[in-house]
Structure formats: C-alpha cells, structure tokens
C-alpha positions in Angstrom: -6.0 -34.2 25.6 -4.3 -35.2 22.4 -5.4 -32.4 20.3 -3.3 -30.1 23.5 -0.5 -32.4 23.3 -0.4 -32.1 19.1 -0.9 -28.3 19.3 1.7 -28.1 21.9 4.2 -30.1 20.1 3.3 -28.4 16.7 3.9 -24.8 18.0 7.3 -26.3 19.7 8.4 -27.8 16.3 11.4 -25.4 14.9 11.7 -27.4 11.3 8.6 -25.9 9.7 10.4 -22.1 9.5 13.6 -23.5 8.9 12.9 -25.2 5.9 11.1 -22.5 4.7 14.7 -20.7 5.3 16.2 -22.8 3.3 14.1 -23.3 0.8 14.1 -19.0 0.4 18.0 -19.3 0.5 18.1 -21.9 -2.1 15.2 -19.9 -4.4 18.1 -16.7 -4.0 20.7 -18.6 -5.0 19.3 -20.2 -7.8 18.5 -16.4 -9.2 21.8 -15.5 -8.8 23.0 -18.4 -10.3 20.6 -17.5 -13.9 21.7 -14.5 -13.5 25.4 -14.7 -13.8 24.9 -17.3 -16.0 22.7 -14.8 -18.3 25.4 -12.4 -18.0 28.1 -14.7 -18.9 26.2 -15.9 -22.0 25.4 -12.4 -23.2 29.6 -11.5 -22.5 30.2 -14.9 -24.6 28.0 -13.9 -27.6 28.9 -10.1 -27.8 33.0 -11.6 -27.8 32.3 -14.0 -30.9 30.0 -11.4 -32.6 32.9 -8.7 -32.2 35.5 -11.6 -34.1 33.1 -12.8 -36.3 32.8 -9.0 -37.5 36.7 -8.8 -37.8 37.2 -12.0 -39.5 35.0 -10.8 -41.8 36.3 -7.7 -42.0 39.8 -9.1 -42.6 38.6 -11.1 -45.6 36.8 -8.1 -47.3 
C-alpha cells in the first residue's frame, strides 16, 4: 500500500523536470555569459595591443 501511494505521488511530483529546466537554463546562460566575456577580453586586448603598437611607433 505505501510503496502505490509513493509511486503515485512520485510520478505526480512536477519539481523533479523543472529543476532540471532550470538547472539547463542556468548551464546556457552561464555559456553565454563566458562567452561574451571571452569575446570582450579578446576586443580589450587586440585595442591595447593596437595603442601600444602606436605609442611605440610614435616614439621611434
């Protein structure tokens, strides 16, 4: 009788699958999030590489 009642109320039971949603959202957004970081960092060097180069340019 309780192993029907805990089978029951386990197949019933929602929260399972929608942590797993959110734990696949949160796994997406935390790539994105790398990723424009990544991007960001590579714009950021590439800009001080491109002035260092002129500045010493300039002194030359």
């Amino acid at each position: 009788m309780f192993i029907r009642r805990f089978i029951r109320r386990f197949m019933a039971d929602e929260s399972g699958p929608t942590a797993v949603e959110y734990a696949v959202m949160l796994a997406l957004i935390i790539a994105v999030c790398i990723t424009a970081v990544r991007a960001m960092a590579t714009s950021a060097r590439n800009s001080f590489d491109n002035s260092a180069n002129a500045i010493n340019n300039a002194i030359k």
